[in-house]
PDBQT receptor file of N, H, CA, C and O in Angstrom, charges set to zero:
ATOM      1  N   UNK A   1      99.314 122.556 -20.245  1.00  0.00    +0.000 N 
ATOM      2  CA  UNK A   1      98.905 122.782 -18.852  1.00  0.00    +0.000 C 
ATOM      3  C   UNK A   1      99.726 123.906 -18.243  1.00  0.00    +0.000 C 
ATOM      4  O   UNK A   1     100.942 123.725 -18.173  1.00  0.00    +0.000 OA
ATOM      5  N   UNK A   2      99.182 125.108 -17.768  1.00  0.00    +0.000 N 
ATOM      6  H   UNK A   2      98.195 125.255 -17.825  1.00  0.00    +0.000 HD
ATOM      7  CA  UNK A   2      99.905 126.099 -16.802  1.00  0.00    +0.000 C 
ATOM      8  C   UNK A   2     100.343 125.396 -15.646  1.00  0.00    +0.000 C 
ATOM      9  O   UNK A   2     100.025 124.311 -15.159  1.00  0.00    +0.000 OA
ATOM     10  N   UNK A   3     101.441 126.603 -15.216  1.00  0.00    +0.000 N 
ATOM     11  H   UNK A   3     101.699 127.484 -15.612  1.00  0.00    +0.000 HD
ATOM     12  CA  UNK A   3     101.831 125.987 -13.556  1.00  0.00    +0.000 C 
ATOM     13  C   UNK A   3     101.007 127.116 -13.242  1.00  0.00    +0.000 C 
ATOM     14  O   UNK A   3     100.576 128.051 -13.918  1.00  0.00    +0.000 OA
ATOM     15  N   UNK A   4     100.893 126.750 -11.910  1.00  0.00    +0.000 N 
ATOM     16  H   UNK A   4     101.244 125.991 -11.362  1.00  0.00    +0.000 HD
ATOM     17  CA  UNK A   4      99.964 127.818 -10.578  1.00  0.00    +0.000 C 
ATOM     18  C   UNK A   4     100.135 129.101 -10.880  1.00  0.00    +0.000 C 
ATOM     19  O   UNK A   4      99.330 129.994 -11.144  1.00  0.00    +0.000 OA
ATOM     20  N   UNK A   5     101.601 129.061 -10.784  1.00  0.00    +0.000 N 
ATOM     21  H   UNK A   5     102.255 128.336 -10.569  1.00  0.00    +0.000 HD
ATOM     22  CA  UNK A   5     101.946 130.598 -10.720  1.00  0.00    +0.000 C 
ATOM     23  C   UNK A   5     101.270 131.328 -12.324  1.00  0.00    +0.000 C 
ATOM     24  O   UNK A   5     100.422 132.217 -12.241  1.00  0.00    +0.000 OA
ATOM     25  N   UNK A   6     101.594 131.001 -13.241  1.00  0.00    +0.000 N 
ATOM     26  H   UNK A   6     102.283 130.279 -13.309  1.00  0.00    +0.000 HD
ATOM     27  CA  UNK A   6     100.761 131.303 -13.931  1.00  0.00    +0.000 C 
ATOM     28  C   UNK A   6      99.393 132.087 -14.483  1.00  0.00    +0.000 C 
ATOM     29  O   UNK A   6      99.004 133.159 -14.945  1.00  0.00    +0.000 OA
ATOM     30  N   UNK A   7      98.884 130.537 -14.027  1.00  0.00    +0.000 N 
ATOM     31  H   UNK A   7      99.200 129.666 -13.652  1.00  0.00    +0.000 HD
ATOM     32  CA  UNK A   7      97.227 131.034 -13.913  1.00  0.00    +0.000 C 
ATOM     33  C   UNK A   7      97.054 131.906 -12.908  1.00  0.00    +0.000 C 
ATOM     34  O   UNK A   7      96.089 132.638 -13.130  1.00  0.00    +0.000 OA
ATOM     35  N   UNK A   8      97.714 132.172 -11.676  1.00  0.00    +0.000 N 
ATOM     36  H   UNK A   8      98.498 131.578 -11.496  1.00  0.00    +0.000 HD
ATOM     37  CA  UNK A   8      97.076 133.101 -10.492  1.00  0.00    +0.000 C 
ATOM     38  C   UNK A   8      97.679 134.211 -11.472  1.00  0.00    +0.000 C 
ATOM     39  O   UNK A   8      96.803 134.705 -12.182  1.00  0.00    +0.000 OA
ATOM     40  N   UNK A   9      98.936 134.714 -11.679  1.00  0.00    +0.000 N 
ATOM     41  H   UNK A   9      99.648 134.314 -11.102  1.00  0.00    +0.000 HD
ATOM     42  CA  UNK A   9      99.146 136.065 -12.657  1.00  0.00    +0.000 C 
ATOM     43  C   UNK A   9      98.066 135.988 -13.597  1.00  0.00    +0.000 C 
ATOM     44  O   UNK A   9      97.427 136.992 -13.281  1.00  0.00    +0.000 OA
ATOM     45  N   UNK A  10      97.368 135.392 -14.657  1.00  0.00    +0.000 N 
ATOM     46  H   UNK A  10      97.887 134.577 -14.914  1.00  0.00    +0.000 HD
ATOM     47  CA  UNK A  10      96.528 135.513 -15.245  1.00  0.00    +0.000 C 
ATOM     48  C   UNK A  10      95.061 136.056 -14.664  1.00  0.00    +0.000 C 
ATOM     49  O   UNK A  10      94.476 137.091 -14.985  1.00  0.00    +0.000 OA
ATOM     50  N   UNK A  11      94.717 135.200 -13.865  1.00  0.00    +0.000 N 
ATOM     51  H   UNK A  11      95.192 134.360 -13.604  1.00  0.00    +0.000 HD
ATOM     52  CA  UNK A  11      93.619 135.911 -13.081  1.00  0.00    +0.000 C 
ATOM     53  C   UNK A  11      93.608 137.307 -12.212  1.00  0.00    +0.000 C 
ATOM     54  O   UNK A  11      92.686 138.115 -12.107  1.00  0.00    +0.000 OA
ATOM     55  N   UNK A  12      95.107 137.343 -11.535  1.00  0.00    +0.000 N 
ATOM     56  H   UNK A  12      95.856 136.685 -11.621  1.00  0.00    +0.000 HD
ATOM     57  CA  UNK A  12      94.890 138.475 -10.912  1.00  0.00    +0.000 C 
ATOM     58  C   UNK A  12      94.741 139.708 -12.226  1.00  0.00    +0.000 C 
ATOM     59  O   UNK A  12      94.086 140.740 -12.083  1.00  0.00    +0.000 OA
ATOM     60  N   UNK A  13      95.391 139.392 -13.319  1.00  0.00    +0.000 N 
ATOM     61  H   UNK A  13      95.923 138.553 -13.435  1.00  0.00    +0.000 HD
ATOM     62  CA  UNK A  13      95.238 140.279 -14.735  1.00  0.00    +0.000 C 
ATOM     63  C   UNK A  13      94.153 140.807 -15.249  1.00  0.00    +0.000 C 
ATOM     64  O   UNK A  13      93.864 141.968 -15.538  1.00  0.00    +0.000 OA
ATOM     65  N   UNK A  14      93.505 139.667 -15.339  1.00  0.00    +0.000 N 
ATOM     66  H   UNK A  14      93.740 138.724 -15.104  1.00  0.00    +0.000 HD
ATOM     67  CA  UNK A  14      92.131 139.991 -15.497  1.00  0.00    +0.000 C 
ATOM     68  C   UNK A  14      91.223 140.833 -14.196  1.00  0.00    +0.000 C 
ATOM     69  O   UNK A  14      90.767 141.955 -14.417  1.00  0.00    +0.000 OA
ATOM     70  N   UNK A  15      91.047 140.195 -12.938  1.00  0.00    +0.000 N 
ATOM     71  H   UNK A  15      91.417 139.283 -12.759  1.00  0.00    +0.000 HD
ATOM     72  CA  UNK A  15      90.705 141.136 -12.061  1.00  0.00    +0.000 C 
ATOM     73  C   UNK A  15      91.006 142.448 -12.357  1.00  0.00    +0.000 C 
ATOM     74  O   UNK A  15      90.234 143.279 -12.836  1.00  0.00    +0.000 OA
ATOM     75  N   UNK A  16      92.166 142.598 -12.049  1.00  0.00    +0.000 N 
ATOM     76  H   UNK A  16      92.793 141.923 -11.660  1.00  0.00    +0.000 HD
ATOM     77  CA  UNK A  16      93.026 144.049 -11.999  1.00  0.00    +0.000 C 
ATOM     78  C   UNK A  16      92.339 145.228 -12.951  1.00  0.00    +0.000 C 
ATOM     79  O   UNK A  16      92.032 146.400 -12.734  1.00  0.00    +0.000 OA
ATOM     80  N   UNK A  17      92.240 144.293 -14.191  1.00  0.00    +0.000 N 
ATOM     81  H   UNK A  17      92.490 143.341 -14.367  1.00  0.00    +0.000 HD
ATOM     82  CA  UNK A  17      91.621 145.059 -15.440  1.00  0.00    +0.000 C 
ATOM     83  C   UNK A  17      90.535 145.388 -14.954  1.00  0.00    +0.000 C 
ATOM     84  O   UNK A  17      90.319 146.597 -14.870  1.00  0.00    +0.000 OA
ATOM     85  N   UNK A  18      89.136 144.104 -14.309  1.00  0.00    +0.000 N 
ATOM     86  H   UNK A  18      89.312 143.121 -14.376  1.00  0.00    +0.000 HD
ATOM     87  CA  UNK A  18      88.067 144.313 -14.607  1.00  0.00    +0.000 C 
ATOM     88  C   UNK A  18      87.819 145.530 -12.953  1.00  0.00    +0.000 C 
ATOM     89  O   UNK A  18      86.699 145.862 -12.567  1.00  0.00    +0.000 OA
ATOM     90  N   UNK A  19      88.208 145.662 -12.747  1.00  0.00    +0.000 N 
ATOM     91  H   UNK A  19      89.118 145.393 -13.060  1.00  0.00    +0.000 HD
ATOM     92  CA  UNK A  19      88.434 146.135 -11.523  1.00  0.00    +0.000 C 
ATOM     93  C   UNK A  19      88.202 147.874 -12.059  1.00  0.00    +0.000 C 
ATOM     94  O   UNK A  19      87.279 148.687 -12.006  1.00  0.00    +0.000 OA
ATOM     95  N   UNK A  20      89.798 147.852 -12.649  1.00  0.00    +0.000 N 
ATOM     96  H   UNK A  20      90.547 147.191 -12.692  1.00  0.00    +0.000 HD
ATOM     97  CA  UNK A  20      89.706 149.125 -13.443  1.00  0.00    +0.000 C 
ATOM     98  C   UNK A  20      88.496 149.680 -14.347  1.00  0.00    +0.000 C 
ATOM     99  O   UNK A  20      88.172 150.866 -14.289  1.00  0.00    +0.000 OA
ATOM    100  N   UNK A  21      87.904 148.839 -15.111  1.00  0.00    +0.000 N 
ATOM    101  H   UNK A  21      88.167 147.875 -15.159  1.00  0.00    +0.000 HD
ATOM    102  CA  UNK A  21      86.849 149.462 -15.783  1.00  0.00    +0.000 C 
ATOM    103  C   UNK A  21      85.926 149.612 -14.655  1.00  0.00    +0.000 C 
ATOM    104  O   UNK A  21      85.202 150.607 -14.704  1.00  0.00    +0.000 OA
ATOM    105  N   UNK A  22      85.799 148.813 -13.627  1.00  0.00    +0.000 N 
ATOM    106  H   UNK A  22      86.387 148.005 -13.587  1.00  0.00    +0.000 HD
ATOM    107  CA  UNK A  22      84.299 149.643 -12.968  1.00  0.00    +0.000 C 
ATOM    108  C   UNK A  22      84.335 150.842 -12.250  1.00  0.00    +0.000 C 
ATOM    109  O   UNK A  22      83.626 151.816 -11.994  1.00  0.00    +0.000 OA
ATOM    110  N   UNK A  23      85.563 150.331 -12.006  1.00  0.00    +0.000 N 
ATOM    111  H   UNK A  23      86.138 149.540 -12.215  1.00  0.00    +0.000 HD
ATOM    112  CA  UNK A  23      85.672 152.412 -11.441  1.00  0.00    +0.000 C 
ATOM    113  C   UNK A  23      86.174 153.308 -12.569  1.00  0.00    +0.000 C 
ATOM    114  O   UNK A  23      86.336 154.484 -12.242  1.00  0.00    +0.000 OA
ATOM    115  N   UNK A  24      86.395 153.049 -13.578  1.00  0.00    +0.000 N 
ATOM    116  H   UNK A  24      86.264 152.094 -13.843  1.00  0.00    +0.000 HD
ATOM    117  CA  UNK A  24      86.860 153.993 -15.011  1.00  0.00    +0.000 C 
ATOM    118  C   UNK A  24      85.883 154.579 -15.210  1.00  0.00    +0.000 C 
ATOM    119  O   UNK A  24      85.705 155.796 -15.155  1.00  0.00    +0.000 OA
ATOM    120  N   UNK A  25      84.755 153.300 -15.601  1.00  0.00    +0.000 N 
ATOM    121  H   UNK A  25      84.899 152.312 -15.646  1.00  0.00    +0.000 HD
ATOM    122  CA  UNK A  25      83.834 153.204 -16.600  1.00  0.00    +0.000 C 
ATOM    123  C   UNK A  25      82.048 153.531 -15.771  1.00  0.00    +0.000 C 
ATOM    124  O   UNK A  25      81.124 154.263 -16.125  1.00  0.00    +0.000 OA
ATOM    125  N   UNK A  26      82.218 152.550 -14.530  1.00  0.00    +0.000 N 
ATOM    126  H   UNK A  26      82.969 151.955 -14.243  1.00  0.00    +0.000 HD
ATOM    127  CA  UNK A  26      80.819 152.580 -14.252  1.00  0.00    +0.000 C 
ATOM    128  C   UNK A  26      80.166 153.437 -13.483  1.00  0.00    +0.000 C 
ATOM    129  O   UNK A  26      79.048 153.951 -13.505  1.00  0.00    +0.000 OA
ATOM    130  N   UNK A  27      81.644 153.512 -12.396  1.00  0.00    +0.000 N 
ATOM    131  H   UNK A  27      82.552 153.095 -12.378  1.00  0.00    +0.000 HD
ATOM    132  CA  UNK A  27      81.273 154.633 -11.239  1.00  0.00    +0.000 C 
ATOM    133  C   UNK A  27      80.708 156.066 -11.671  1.00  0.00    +0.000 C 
ATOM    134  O   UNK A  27      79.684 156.550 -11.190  1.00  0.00    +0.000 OA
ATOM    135  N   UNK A  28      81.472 156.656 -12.597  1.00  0.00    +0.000 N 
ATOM    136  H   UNK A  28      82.304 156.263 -12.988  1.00  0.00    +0.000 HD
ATOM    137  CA  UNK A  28      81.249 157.916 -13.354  1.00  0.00    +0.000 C 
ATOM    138  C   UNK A  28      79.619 157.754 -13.862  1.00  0.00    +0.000 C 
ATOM    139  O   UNK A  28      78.759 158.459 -13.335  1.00  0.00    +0.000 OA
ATOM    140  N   UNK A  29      79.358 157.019 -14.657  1.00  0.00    +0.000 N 
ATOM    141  H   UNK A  29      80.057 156.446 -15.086  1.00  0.00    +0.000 HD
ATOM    142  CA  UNK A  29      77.869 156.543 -15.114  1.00  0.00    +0.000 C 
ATOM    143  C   UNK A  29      76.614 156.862 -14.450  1.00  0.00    +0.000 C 
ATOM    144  O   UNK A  29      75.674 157.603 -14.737  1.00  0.00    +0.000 OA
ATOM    145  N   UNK A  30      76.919 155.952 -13.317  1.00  0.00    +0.000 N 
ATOM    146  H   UNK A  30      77.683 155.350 -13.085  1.00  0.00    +0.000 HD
ATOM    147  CA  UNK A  30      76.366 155.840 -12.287  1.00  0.00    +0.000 C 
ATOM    148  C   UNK A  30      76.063 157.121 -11.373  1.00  0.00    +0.000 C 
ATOM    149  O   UNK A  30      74.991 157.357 -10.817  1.00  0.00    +0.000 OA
ATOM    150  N   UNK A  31      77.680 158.203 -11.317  1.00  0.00    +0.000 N 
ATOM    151  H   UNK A  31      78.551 158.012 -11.769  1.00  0.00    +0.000 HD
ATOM    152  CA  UNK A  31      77.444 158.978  -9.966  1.00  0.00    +0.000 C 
ATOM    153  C   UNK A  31      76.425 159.842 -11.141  1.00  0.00    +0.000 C 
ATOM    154  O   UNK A  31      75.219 159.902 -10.904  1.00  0.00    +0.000 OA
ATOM    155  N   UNK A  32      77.017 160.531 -12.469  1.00  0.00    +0.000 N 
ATOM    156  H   UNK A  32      77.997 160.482 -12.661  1.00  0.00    +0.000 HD
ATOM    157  CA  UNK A  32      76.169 161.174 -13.020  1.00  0.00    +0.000 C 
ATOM    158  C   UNK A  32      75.165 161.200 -13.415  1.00  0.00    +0.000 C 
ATOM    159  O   UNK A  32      74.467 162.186 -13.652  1.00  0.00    +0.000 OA
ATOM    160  N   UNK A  33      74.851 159.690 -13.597  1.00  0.00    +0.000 N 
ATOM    161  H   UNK A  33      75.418 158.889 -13.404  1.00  0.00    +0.000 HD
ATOM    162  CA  UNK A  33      72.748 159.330 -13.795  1.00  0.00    +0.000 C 
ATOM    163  C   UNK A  33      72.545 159.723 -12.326  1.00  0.00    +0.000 C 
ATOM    164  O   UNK A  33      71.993 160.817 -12.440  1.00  0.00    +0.000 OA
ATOM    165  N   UNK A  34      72.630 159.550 -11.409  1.00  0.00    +0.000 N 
ATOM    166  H   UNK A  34      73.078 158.661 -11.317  1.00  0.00    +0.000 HD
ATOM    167  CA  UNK A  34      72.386 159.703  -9.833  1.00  0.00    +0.000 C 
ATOM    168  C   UNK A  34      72.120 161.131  -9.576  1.00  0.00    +0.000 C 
ATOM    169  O   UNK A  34      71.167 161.557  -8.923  1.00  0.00    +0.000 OA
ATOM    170  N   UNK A  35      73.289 162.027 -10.296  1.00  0.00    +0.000 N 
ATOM    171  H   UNK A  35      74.063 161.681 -10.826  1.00  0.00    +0.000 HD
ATOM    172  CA  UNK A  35      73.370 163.607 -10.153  1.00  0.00    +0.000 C 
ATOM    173  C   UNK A  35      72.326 163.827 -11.405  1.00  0.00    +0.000 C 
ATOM    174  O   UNK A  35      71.918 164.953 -11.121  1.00  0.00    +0.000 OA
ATOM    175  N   UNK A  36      71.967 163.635 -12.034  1.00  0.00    +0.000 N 
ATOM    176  H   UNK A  36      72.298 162.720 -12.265  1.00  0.00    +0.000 HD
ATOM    177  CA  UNK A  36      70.859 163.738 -13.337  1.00  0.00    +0.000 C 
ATOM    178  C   UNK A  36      69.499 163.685 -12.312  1.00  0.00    +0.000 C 
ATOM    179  O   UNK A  36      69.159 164.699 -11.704  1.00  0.00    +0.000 OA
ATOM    180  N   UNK A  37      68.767 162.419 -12.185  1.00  0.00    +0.000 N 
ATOM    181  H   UNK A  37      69.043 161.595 -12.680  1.00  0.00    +0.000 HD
ATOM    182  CA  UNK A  37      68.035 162.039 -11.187  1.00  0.00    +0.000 C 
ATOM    183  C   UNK A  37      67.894 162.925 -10.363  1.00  0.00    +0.000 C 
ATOM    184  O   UNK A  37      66.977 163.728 -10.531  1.00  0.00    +0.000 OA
ATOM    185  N   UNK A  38      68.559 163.013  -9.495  1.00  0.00    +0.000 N 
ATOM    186  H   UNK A  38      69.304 162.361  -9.359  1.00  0.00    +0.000 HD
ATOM    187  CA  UNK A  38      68.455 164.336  -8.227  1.00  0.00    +0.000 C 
ATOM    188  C   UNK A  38      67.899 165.859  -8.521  1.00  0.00    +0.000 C 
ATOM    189  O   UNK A  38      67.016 166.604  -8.096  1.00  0.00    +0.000 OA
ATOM    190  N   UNK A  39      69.009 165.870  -9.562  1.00  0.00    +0.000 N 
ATOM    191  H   UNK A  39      69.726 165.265  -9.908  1.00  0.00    +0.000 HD
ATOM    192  CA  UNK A  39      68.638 167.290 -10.073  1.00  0.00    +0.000 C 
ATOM    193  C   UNK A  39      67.339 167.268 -10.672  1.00  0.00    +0.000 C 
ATOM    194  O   UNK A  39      66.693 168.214 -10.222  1.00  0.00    +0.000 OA
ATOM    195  N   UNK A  40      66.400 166.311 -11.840  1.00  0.00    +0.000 N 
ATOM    196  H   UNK A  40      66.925 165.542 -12.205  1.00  0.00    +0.000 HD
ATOM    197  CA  UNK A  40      65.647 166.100 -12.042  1.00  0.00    +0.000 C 
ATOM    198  C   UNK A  40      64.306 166.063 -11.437  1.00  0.00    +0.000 C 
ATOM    199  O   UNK A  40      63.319 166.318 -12.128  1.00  0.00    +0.000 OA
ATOM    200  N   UNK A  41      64.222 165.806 -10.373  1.00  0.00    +0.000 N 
ATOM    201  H   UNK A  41      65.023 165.599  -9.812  1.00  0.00    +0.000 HD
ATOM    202  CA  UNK A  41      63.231 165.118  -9.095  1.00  0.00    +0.000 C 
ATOM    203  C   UNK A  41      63.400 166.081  -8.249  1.00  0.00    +0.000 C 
ATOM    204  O   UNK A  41      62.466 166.192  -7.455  1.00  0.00    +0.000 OA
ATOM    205  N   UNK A  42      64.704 167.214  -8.060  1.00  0.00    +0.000 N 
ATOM    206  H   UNK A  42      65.462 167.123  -8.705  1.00  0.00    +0.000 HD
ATOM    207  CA  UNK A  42      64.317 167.576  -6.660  1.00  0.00    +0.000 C 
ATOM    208  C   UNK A  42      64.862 169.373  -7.013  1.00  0.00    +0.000 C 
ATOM    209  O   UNK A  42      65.058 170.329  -6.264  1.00  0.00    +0.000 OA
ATOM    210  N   UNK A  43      64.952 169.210  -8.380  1.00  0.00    +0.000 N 
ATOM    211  H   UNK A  43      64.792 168.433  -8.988  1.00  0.00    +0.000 HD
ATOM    212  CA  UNK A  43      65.780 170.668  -8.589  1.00  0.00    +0.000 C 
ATOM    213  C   UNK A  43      66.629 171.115  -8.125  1.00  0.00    +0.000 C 
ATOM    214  O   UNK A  43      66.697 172.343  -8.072  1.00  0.00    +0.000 OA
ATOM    215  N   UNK A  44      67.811 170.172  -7.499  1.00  0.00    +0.000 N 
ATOM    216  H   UNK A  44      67.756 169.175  -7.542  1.00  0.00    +0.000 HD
ATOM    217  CA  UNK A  44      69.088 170.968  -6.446  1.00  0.00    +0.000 C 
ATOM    218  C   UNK A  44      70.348 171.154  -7.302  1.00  0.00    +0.000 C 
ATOM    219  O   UNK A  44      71.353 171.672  -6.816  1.00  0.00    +0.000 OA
TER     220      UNK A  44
């Protein structure tokens, strides 16, 4: 069995991480399918 303190460091760990990949990983994805799209559809 963990104590509190523990598990909250564990979770905030994980957050922290998953946190990091969506702005690492998804935002970029995202802004550049978006800038793809645009440019695609509107020629700018």
């Amino acid at each position: 069995m963990l104590g509190m303190n523990e598990t909250i460091e564990f979770f905030a760990d994980k957050v922290f991480f998953i946190s990091l990949f969506f702005t690492g990983v998804l935002c970029p994805t995202i802004f550049t399918g978006w800038n793809y799209l645009v440019t695609q559809e509107w020629g700018l």
